[in-house]
NURO-598931 format. One record per atom (N, C-alpha, C, O, CB): residue in one letter; residue number from 0; x, y, z; atom name. Coordinates in nm, 3 decimals, padded with zeros to 5 digits, m for minus. Each point is the difference from the previous one (the first is absolute). Glycine has a CB too. Layout:
// residues N
SITE   mifi   lumro        c1        c2        c3   lovo
SITE      A     NUM         X         Y         Z     CA
...
***
This chain:
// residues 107
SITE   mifi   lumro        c1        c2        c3   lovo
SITE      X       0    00.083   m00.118    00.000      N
SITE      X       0   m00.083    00.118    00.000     CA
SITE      X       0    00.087    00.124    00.000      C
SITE      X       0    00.109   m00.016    00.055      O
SITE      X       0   m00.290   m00.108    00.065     CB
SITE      X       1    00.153    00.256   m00.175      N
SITE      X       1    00.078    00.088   m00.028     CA
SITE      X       1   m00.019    00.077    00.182      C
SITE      X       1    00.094    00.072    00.033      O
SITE      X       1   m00.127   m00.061   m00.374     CB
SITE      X       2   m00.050   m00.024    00.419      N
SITE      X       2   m00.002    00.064    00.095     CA
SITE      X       2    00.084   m00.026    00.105      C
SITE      X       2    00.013    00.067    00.102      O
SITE      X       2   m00.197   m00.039   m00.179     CB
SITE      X       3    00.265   m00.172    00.034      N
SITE      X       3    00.128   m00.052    00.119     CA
SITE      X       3    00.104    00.039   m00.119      C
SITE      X       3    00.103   m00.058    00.038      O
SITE      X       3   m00.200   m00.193    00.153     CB
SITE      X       4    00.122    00.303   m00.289      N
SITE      X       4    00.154    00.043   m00.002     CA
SITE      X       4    00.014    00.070    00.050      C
SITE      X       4   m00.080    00.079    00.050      O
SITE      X       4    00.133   m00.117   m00.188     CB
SITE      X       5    00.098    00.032    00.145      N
SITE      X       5    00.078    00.126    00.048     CA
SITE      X       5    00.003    00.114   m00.023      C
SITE      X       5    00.101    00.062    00.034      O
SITE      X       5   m00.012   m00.178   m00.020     CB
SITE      X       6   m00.209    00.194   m00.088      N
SITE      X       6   m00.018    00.116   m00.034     CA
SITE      X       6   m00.115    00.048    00.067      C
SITE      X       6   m00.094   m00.071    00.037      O
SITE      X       6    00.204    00.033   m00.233     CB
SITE      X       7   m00.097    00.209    00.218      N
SITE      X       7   m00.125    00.068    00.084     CA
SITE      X       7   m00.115   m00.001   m00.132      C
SITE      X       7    00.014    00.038   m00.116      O
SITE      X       7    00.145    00.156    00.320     CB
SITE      X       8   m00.252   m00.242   m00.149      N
SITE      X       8   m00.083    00.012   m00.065     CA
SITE      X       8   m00.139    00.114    00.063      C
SITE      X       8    00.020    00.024    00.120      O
SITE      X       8    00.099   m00.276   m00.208     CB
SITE      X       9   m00.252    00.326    00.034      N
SITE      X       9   m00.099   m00.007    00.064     CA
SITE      X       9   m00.052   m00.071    00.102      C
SITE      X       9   m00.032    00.069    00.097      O
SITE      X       9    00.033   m00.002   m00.256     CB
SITE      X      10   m00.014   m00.144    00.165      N
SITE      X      10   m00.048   m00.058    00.135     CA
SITE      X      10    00.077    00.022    00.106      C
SITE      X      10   m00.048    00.065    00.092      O
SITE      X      10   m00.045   m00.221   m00.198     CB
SITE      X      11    00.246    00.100    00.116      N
SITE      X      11    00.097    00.041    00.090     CA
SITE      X      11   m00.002    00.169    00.062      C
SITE      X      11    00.021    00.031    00.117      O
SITE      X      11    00.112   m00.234   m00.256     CB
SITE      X      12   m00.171    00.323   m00.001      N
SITE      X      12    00.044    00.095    00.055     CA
SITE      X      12   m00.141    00.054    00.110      C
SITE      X      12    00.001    00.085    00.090      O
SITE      X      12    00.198   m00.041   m00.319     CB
SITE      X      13   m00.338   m00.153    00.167      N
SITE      X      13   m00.095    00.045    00.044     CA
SITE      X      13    00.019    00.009    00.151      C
SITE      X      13   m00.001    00.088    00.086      O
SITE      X      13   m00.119   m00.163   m00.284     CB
SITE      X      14    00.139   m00.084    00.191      N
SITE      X      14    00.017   m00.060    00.185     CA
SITE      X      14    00.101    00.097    00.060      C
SITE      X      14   m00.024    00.063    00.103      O
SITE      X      14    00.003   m00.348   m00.135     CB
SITE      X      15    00.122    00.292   m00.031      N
SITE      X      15    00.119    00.082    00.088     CA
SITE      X      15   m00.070    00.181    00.063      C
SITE      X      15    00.030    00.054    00.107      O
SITE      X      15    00.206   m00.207   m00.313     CB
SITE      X      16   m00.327    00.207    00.101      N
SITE      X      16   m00.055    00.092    00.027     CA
SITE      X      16   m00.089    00.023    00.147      C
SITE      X      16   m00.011    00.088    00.086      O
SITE      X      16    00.041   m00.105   m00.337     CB
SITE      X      17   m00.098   m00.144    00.216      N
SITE      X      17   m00.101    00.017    00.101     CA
SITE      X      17    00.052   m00.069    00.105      C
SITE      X      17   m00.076   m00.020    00.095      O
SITE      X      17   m00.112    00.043   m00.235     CB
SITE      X      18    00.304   m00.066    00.145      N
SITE      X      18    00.127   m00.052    00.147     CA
SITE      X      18    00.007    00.102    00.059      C
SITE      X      18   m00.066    00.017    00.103      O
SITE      X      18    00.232   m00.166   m00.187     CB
SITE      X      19   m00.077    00.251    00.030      N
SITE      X      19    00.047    00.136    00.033     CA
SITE      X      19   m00.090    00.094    00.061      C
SITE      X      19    00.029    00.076    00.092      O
SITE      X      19    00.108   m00.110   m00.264     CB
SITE      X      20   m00.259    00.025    00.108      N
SITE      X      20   m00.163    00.070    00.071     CA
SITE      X      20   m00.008   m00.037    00.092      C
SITE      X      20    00.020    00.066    00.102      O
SITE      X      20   m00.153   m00.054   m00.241     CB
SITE      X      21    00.095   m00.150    00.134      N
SITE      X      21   m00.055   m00.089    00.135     CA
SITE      X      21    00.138   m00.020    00.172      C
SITE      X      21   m00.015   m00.054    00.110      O
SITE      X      21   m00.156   m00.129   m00.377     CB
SITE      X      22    00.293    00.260    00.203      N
SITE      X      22    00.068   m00.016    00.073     CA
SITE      X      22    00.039    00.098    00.119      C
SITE      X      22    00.040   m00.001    00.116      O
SITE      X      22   m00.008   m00.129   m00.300     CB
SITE      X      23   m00.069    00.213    00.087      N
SITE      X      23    00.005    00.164    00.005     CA
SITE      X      23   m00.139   m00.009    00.153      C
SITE      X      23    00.020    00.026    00.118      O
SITE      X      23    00.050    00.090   m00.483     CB
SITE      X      24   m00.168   m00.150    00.316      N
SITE      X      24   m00.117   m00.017    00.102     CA
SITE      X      24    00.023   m00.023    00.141      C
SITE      X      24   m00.048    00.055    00.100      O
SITE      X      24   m00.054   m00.139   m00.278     CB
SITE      X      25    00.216   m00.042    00.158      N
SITE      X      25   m00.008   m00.104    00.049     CA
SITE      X      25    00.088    00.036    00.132      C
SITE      X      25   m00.014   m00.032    00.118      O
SITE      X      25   m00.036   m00.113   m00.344     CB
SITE      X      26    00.157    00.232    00.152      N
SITE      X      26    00.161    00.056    00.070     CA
SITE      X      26   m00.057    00.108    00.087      C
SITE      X      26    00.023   m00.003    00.121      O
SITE      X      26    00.172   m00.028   m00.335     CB
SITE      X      27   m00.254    00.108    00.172      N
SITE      X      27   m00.125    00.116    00.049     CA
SITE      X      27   m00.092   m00.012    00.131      C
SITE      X      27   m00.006    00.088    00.086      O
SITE      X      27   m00.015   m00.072   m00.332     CB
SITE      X      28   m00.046   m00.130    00.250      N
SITE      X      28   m00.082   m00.065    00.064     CA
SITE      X      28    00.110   m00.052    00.157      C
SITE      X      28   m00.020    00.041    00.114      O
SITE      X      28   m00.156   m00.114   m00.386     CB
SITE      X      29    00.289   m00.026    00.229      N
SITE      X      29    00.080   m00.015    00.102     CA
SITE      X      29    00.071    00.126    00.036      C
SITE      X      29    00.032   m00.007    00.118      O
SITE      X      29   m00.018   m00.222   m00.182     CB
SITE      X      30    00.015    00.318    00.021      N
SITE      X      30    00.044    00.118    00.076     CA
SITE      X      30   m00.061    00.053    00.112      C
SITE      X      30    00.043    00.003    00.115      O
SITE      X      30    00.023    00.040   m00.300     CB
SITE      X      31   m00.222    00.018    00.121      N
SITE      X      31   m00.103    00.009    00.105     CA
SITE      X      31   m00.015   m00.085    00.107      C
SITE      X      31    00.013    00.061    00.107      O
SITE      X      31   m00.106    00.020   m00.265     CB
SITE      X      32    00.068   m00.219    00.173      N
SITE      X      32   m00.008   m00.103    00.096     CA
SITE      X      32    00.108    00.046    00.081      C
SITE      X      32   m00.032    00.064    00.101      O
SITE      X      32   m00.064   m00.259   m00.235     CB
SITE      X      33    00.222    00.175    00.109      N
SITE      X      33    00.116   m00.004    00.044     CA
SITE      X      33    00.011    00.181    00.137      C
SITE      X      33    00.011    00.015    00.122      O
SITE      X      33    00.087   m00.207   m00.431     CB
SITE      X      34   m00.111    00.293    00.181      N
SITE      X      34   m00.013    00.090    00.071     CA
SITE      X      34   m00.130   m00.013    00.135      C
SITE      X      34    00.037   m00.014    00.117      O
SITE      X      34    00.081    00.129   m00.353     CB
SITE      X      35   m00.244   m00.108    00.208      N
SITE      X      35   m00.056   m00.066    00.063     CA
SITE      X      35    00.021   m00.066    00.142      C
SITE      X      35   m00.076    00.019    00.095      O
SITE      X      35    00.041   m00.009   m00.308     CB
SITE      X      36    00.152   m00.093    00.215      N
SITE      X      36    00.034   m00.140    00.084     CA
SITE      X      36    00.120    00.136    00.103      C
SITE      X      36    00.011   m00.001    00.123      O
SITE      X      36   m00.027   m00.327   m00.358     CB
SITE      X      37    00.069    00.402    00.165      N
SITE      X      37    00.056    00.018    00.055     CA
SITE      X      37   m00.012    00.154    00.140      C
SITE      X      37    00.053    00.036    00.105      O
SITE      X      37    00.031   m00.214   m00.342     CB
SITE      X      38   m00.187    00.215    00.145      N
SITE      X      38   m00.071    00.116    00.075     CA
SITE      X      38    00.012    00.117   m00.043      C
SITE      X      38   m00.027    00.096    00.073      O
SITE      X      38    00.049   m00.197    00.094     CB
SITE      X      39    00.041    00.125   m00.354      N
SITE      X      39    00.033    00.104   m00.023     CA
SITE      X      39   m00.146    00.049   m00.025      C
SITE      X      39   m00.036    00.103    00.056      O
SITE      X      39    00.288   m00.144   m00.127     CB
SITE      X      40   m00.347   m00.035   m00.020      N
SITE      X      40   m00.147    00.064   m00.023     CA
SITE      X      40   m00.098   m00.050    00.162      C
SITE      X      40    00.033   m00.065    00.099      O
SITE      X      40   m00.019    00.026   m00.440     CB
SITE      X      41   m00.125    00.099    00.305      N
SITE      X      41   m00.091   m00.047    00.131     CA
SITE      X      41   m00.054   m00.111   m00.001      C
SITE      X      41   m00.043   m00.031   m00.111      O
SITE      X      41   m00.011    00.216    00.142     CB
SITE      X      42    00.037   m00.272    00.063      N
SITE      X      42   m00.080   m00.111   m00.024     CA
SITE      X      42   m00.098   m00.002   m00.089      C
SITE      X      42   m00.019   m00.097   m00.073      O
SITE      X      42    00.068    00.065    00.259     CB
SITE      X      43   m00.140    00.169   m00.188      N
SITE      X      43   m00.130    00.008   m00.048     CA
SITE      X      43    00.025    00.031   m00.194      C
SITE      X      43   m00.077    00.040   m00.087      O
SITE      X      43   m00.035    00.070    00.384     CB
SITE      X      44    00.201   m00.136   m00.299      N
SITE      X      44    00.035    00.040   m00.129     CA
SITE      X      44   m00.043   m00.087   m00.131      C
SITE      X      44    00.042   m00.115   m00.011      O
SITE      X      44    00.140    00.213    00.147     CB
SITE      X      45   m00.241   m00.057   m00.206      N
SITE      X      45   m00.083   m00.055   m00.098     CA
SITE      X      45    00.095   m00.092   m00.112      C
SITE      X      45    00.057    00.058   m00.092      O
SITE      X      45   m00.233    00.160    00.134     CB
SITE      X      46    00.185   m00.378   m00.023      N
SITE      X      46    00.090   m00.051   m00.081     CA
SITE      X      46   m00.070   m00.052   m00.117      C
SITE      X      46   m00.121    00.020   m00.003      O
SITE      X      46    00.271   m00.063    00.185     CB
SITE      X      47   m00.090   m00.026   m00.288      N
SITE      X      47   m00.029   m00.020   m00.066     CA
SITE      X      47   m00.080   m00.176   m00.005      C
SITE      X      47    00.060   m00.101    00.036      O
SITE      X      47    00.113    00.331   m00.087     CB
SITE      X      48   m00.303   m00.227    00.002      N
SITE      X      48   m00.101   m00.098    00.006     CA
SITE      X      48    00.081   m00.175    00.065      C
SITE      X      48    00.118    00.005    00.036      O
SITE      X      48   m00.271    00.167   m00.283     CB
SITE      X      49    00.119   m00.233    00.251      N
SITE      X      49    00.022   m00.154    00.059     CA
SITE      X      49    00.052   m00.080   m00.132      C
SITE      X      49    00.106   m00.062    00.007      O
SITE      X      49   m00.320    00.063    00.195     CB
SITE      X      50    00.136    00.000   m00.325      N
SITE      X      50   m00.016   m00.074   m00.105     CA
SITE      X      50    00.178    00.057   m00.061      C
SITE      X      50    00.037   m00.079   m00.087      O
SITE      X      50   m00.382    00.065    00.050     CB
SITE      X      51    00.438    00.110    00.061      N
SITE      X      51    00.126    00.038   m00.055     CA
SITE      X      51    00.040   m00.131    00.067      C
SITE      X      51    00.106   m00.020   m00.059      O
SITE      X      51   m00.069    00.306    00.028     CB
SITE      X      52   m00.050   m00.376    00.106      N
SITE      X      52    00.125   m00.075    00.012     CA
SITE      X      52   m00.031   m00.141   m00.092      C
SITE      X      52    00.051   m00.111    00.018      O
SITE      X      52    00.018    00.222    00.246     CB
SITE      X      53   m00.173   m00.071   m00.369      N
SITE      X      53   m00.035   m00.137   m00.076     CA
SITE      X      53    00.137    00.064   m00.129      C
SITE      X      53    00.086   m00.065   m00.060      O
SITE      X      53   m00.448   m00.025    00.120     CB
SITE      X      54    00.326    00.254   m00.063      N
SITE      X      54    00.106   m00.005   m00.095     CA
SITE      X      54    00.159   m00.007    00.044      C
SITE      X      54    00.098    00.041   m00.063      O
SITE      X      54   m00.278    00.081   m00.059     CB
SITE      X      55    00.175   m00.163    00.202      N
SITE      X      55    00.200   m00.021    00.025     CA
SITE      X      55    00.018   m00.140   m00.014      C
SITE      X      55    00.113   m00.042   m00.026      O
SITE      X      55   m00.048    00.228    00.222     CB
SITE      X      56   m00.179   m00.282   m00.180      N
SITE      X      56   m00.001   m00.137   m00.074     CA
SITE      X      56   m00.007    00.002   m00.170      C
SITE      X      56    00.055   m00.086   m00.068      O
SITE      X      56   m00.184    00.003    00.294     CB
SITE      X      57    00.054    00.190   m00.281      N
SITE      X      57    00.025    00.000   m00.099     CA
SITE      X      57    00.092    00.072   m00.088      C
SITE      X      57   m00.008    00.006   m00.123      O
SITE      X      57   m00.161   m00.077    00.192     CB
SITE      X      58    00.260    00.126    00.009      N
SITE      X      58    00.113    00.093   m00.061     CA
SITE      X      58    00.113   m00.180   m00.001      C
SITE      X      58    00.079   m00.037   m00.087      O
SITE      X      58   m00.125    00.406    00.234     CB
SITE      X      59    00.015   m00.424   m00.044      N
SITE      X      59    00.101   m00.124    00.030     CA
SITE      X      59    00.010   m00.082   m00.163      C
SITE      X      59    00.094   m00.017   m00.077      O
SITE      X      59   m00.185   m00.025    00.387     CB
SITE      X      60   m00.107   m00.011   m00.318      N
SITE      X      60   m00.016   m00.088   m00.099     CA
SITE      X      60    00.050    00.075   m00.140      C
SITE      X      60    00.041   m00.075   m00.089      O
SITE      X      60   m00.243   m00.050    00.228     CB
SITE      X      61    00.203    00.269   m00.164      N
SITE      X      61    00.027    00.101   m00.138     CA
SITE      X      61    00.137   m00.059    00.026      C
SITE      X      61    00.015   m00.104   m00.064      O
SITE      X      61   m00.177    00.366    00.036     CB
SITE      X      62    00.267   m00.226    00.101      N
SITE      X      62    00.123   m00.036   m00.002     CA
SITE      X      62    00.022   m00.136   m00.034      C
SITE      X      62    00.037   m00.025   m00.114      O
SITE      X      62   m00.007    00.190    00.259     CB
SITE      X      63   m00.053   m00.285   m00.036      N
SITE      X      63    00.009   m00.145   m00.108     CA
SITE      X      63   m00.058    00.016   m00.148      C
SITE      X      63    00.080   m00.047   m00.081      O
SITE      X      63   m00.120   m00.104    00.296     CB
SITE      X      64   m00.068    00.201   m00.272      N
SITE      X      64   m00.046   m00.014   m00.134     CA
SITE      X      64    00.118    00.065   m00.073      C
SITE      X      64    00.033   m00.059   m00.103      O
SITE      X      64   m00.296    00.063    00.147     CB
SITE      X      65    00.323    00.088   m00.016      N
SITE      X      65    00.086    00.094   m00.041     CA
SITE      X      65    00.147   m00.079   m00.028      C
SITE      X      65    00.073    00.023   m00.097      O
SITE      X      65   m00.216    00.173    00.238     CB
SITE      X      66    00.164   m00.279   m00.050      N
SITE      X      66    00.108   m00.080    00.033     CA
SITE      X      66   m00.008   m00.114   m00.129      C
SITE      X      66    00.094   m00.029   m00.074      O
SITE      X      66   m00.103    00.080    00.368     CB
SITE      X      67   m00.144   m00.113   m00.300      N
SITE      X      67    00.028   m00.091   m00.078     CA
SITE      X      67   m00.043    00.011   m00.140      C
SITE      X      67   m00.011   m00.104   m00.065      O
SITE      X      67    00.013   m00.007    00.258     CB
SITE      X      68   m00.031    00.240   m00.255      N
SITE      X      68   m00.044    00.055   m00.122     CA
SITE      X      68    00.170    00.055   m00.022      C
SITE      X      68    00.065   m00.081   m00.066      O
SITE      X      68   m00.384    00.153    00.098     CB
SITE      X      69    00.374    00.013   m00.001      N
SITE      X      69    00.144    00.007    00.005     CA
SITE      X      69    00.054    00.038    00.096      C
SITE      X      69   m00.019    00.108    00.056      O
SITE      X      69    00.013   m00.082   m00.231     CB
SITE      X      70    00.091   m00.122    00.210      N
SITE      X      70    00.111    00.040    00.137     CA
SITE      X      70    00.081    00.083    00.006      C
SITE      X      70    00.017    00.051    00.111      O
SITE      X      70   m00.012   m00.217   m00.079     CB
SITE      X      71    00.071    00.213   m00.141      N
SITE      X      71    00.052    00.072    00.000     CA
SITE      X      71   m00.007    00.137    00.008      C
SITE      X      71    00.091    00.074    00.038      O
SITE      X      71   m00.055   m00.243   m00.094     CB
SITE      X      72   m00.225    00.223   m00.009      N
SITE      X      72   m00.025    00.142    00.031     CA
SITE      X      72   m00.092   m00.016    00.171      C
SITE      X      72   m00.030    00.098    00.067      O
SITE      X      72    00.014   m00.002   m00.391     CB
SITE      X      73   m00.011   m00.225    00.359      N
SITE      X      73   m00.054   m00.030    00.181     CA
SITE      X      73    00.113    00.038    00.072      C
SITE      X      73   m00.018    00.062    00.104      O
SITE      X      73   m00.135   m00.280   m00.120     CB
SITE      X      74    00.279    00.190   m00.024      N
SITE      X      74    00.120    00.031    00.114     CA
SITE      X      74    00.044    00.157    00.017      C
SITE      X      74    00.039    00.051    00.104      O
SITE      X      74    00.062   m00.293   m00.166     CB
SITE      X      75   m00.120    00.325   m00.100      N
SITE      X      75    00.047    00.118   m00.006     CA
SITE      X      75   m00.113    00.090    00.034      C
SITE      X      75    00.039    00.116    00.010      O
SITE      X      75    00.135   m00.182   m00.169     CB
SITE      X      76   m00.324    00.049    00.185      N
SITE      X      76   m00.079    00.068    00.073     CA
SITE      X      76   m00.009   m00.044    00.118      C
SITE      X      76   m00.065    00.074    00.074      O
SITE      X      76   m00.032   m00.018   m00.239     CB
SITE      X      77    00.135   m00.141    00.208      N
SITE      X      77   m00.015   m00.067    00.186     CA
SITE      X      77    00.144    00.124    00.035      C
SITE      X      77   m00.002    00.092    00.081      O
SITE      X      77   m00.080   m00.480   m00.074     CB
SITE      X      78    00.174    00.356   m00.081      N
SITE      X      78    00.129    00.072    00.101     CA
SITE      X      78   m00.049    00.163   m00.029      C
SITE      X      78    00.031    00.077    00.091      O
SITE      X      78    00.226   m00.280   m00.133     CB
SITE      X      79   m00.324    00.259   m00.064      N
SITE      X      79   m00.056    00.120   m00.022     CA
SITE      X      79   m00.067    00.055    00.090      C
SITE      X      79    00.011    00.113    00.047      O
SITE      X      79   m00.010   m00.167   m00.227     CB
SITE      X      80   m00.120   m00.088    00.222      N
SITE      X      80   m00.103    00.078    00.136     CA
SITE      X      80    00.095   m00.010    00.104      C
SITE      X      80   m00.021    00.078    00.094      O
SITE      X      80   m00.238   m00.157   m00.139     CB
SITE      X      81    00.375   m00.007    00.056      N
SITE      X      81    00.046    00.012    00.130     CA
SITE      X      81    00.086    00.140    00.005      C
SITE      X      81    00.006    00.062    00.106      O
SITE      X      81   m00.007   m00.335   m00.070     CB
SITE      X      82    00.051    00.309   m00.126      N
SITE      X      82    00.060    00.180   m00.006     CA
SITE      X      82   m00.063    00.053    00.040      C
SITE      X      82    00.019    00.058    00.107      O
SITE      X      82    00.069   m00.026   m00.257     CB
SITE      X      83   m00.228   m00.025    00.061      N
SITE      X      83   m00.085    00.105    00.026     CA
SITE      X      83   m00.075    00.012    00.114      C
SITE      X      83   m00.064    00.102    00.030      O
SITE      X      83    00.063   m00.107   m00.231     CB
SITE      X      84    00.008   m00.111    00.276      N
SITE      X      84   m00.057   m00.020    00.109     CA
SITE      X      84    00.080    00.022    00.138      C
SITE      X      84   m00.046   m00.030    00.110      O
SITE      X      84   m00.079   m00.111   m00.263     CB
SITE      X      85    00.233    00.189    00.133      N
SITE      X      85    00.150   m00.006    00.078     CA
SITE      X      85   m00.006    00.216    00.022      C
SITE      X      85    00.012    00.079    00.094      O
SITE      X      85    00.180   m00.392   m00.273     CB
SITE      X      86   m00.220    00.323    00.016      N
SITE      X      86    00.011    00.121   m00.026     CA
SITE      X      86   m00.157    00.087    00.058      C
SITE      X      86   m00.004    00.123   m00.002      O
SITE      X      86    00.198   m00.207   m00.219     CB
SITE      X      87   m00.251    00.044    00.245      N
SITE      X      87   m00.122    00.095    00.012     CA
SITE      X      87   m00.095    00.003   m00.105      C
SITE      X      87   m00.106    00.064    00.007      O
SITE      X      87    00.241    00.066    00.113     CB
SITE      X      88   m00.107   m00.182   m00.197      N
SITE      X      88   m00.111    00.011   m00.123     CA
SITE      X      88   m00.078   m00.045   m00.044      C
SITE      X      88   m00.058    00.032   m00.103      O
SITE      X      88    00.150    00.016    00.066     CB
SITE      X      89   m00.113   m00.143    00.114      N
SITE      X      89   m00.106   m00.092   m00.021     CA
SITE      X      89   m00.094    00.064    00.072      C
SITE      X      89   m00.084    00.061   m00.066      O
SITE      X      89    00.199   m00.269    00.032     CB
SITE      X      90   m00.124    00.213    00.153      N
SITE      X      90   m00.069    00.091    00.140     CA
SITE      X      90   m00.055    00.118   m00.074      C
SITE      X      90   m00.119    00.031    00.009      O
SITE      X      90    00.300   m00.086    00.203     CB
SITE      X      91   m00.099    00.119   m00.284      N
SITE      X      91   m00.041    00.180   m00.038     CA
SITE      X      91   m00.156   m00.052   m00.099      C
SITE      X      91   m00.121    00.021    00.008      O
SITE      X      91    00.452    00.150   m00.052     CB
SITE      X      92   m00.233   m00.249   m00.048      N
SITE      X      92   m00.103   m00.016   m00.120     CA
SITE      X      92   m00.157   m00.075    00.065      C
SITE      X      92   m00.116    00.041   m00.015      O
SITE      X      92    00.359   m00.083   m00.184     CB
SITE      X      93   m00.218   m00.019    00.236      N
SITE      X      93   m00.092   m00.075    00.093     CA
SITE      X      93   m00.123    00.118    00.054      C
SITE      X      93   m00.119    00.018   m00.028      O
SITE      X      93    00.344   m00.204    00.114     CB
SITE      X      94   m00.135    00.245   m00.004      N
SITE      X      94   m00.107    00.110    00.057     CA
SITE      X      94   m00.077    00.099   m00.075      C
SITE      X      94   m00.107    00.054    00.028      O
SITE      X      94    00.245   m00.070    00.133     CB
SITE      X      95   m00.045    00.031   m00.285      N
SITE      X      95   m00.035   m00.008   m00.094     CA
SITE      X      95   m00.119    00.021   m00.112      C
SITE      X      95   m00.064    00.089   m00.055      O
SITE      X      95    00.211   m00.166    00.184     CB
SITE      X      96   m00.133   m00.084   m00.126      N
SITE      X      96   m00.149   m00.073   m00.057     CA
SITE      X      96   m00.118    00.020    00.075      C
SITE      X      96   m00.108    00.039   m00.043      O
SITE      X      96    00.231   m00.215   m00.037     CB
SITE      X      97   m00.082    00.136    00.240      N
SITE      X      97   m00.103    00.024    00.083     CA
SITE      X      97   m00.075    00.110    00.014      C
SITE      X      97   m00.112   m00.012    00.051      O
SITE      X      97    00.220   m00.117    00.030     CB
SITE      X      98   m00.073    00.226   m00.114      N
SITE      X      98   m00.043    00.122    00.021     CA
SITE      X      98   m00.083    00.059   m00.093      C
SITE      X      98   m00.098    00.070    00.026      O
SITE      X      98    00.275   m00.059    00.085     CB
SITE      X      99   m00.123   m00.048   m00.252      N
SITE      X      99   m00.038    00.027   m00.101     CA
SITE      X      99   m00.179   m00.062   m00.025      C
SITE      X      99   m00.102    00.054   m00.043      O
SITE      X      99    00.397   m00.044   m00.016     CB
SITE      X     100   m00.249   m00.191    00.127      N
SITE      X     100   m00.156   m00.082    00.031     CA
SITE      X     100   m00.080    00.085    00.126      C
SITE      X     100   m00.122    00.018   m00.003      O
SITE      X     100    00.233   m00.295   m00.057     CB
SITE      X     101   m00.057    00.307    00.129      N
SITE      X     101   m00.094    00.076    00.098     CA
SITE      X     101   m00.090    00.168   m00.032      C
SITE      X     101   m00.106    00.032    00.052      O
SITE      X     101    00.301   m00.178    00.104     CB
SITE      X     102   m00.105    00.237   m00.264      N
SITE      X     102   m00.069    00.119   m00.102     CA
SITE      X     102   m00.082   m00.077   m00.024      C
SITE      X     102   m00.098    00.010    00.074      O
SITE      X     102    00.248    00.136   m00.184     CB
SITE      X     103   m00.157   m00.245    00.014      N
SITE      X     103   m00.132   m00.058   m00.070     CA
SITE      X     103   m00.076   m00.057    00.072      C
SITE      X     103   m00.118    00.032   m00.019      O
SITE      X     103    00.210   m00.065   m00.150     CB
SITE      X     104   m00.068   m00.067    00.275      N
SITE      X     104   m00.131    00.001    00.104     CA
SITE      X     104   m00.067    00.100    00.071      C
SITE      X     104   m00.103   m00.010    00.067      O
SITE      X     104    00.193   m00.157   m00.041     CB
SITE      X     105   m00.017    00.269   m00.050      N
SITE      X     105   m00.075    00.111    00.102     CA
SITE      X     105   m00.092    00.101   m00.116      C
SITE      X     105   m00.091    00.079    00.028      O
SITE      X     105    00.325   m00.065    00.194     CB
SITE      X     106   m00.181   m00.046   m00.352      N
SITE      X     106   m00.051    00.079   m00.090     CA
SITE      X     106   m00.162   m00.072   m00.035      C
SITE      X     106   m00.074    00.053   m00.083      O
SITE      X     106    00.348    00.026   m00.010     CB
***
């Protein structure tokens, strides 16, 4: 099948897109908790819904699919989120998105 060579194809860049989204969420979400835990926000502080931790199972399963459609672009976006995730940027973008979904719910 042309979708396991070794070349990026559409599908690959689709998934990788929506890795990077869903990660972004995901990196975002544990910040808050974390801060949270630690007492920098208030207890009462409005986190993000229950159902986000179905997507950090599914940021897991995007990565194996990713892994076994091509390994080689699964290893160079895994060590990517881990930069970016080292670096702050995942968190920013994250908050991001969130924010951007929260204008439109309020709109």
């Amino acid at each position: 099948m042309l979708i396991f060579n070794n070349t990026i194809s559409l599908v690959s860049l689709a998934i990788v897109s929506i890795y990077l989204i869903i990660t972004a969420i995901v990196s975002f979400d544990k910040k808050q908790i974390r801060l949270v835990k630690k007492g920098v926000l208030p207890s009462n502080f409005t986190l993000l819904p229950l159902w986000m931790e179905y997507l950090y199972w599914f940021e897991l399963g995007l990565l194996v699919v990713m892994l076994i459609i091509n390994w080689e672009l699964g290893l160079i976006v895994f060590a990517l989120k881990l930069s970016f995730q080292y670096l702050g940027v995942l968190q920013k973008a994250g908050g991001l998105l969130i924010q951007y979904v929260r204008k439109l719910k309020a709109s």
